[in-house]
VEXDREN-2710 file (C-alpha; in Angstrom, 1 decimal):
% VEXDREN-2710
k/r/px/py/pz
1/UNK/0.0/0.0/0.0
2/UNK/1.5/3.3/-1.0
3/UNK/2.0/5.4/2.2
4/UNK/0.8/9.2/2.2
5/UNK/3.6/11.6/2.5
6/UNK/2.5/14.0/5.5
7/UNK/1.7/17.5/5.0
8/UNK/3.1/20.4/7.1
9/UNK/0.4/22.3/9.1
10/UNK/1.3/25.5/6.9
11/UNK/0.7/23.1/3.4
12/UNK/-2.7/21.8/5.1
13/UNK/-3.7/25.2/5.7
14/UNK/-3.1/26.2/1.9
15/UNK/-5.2/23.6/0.9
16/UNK/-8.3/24.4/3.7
17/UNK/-8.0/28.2/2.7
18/UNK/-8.5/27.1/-1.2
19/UNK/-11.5/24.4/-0.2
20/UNK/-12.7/27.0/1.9
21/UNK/-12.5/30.2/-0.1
22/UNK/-15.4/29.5/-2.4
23/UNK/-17.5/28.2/0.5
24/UNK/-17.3/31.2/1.9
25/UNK/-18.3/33.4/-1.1
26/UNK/-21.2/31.2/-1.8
27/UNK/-21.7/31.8/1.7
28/UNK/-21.2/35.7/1.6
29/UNK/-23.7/36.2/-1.6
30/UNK/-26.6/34.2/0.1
31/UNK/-26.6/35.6/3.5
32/UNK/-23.8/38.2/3.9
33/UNK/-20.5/38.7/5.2
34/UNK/-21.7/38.8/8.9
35/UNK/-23.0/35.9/8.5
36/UNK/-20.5/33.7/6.4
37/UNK/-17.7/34.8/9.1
38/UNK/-19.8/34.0/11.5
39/UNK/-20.5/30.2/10.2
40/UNK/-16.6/29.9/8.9
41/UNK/-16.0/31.1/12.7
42/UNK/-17.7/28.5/14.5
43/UNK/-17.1/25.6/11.9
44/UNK/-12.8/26.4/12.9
45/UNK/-13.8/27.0/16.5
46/UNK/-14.7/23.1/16.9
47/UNK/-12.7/21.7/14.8
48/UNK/-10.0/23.0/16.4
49/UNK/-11.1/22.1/19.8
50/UNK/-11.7/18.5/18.4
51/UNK/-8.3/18.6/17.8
52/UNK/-6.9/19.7/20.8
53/UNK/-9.3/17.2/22.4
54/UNK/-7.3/14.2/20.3
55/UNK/-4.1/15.7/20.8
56/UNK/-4.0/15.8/24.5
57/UNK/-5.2/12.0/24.5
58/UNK/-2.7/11.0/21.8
59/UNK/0.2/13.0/24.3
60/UNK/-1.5/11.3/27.3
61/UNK/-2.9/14.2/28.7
62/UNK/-3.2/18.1/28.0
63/UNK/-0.8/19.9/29.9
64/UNK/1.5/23.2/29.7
65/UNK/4.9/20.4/29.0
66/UNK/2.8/18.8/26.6
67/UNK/1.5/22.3/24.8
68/UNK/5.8/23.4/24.5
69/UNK/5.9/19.9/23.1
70/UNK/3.6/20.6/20.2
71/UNK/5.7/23.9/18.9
72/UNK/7.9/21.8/16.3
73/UNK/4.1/20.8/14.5
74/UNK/3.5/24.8/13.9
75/UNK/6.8/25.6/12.8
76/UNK/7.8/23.1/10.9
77/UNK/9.1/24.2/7.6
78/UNK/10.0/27.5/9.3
79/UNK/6.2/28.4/9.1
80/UNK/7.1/30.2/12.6
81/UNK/10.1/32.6/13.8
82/UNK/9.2/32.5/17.5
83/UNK/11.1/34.1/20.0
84/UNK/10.6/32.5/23.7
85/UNK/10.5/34.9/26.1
86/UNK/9.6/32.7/29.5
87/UNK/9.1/29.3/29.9
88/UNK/8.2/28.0/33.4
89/UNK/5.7/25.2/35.4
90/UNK/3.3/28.0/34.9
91/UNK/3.7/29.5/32.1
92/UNK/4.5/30.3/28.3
93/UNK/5.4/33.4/26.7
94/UNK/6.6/33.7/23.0
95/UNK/6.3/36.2/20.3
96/UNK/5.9/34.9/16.8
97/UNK/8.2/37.4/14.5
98/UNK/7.3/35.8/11.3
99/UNK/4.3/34.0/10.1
100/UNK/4.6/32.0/6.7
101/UNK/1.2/31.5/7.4
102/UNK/-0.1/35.1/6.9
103/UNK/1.9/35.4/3.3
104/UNK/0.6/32.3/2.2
105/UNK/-3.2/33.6/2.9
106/UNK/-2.0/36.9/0.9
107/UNK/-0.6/34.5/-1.9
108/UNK/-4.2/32.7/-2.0
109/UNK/-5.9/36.0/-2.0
110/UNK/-7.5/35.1/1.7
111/UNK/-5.0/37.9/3.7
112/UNK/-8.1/39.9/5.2
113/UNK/-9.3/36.1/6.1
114/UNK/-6.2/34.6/7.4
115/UNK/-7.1/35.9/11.0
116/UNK/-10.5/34.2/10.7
117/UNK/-8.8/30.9/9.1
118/UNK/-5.8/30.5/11.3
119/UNK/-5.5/32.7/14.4
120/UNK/-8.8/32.0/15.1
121/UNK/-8.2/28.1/16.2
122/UNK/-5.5/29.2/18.7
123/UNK/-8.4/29.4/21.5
124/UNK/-10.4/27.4/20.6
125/UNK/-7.5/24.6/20.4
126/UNK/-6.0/25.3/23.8
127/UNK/-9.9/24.6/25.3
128/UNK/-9.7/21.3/23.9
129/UNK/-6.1/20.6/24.9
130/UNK/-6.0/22.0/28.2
131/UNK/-8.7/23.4/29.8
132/UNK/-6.8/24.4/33.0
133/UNK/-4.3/26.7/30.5
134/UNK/-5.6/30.1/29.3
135/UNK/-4.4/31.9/26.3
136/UNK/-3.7/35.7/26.2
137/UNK/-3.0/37.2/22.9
138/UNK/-3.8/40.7/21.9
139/UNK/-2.1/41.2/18.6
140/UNK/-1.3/39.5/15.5
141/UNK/0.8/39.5/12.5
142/UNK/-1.8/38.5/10.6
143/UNK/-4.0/41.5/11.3
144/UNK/-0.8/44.2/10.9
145/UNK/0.9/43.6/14.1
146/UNK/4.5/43.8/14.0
147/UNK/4.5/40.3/16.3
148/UNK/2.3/37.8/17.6
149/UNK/2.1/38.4/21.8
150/UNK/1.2/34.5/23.1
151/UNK/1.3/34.0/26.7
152/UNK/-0.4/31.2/28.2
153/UNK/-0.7/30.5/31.9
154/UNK/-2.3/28.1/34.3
155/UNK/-5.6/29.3/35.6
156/UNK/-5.9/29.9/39.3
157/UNK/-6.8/27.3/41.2
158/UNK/-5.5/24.6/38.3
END
């Protein structure tokens, strides 16, 4: 049986953004761009928490070692330039200083969607993975910011 090769996260997200980019015009010209955001929001939402859901039972549980662990799978093929800035039993902070992910979006004509295709999961994932983490980000290269801020912490009382 002829084995699949396996796709970087950044060549599966090319090939969502071009599935999904006609959805969401068909989607736009029946009920609006409200609306198809919306719909394209939520679809990501779970399906990234699904993910993060699997993830942590593949890893044997969803933890903040576990979550550092998973940084190759984003990066690989220098998607990612991240800069660590702490790293900790109770925390995470980096900076992303490059996004392949954003230019790719642009390439595909999707850059004012890339935020809602990509950066969008990043909650939504961490939910699934790790409940007991939260994720504070307030800017993002994919909506103009000169770096991504992530800092993730263990909630109170986790």
């Amino acid at each position: 049986m002829l084995e699949e090769p396996e796709l970087s996260l950044l060549a599966r997200r090319r090939v969502e953004g071009e599935i999904l980019k006609p959805v969401y015009e068909a989607l736009r010209e029946r009920l609006g761009e409200a609306a198809a955001r919306e719909i394209l929001s939520l679809a990501i939402k779970r399906t990234a928490r699904a993910t993060g859901q699997k993830l942590a039972l593949e890893m044997g549980g969803g933890d903040l070692a576990n979550l550092i662990a998973l940084q190759p799978l984003w990066q690989k093929g220098q998607a990612l330039t991240v800069e660590v800035l702490a790293q900790d039993a109770a925390r995470f902070d980096y900076n992303v200083t490059h996004c392949a992910y954003a230019a790719m979006y642009r390439q595909i004509g999707l850059g004012e969607m890339g935020f809602l295709l990509s950066c969008n999961r990043d909650e939504a994932f961490i939910e699934g993975f790790a409940p007991n983490i939260e994720l504070t980000r307030t800017q993002t290269l994919m909506e103009g910011a000169p770096f991504c801020d992530f800092r993730y912490r263990i909630r109170a009382g986790s």
